[in-house]
N, C-alpha and C positions, 0 to 999 in steps of 0.2 A: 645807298651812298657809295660811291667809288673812292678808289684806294687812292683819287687826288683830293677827294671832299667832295666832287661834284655829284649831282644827282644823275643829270641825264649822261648818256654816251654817244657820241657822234659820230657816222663813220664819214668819209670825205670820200667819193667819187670824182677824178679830176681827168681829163680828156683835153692831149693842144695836138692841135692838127700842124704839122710840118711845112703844110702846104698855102694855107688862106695864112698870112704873118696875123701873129697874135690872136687868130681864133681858137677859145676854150671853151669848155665845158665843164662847169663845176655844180657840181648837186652834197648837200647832206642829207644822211639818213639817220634819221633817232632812233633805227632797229638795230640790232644787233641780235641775231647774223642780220647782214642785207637779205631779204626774199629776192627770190628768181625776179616776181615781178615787176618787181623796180630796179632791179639792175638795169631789165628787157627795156623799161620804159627811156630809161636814159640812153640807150644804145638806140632805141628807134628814134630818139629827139634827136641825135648827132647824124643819122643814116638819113634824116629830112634834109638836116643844113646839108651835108655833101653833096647829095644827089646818088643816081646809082652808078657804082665802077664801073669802067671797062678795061678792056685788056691794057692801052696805053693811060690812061686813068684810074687809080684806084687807092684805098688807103687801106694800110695794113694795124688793126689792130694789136696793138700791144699789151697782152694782160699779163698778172700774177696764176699764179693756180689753185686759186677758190674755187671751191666746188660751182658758187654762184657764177662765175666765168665757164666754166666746162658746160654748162648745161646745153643739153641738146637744141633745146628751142634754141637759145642765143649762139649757138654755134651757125646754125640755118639760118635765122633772121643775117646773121652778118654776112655768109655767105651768097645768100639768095640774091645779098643786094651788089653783086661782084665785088666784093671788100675778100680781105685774106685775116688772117690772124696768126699770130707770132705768140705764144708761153713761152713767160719768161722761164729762164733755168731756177730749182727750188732755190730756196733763199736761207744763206748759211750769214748769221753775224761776220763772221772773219770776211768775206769778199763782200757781198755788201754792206756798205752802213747806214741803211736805209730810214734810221732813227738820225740821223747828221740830216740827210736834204729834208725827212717831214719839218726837222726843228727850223731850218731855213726857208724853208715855205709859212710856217707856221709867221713865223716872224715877218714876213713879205706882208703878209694878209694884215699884220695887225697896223701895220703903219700907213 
């Protein structure tokens, strides 16, 4: 049982691309941690819809610093496919309040 009552635990994986207006990418995982390979598998479903980068084309991934984001494999698959990646800077309560936009999101979805 979790410390809200509920049994299971969801993690949310969510991906909006800058470029196509309004195309996402949202997956849940009822693991916790997420494994490598399902992170990989979500990041190869998005590198399908895009296509492969090129130098005047290309999108730059933006992650957190999960170890499941570092991983080698997914550092190359994103690479490989001319895409970049960007880590975010660690995540300190005081600068961001990253619990304000989940509760905002959270609420987006429910309605």
């Amino acid at each position: 049982e979790g410390s809200y009552g509920h049994s299971v635990k969801y993690t949310m994986t969510l991906a909006i691309s800058g470029l196509e207006v309004g195309k996402r990418w949202l997956v849940f995982f009822n693991r916790r941690p997420v494994l490598m390979f399902l992170f990989l598998g979500f990041i190869t479903r998005i590198l399908n819809d895009i296509r492969e980068g090129t130098y005047e084309r290309r999108h730059c991934f933006t992650m957190d610093n999960l170890m499941t984001h570092k991983n080698p494999v997914v550092i190359q698959t994103i690479l490989a496919a001319g895409h970049c990646i960007v880590y975010r800077a660690p995540y300190y309560p005081v600068d961001g309040p990253i619990k304000y936009v989940f509760n905002l999101i959270q609420q987006q979805l429910q309605h």
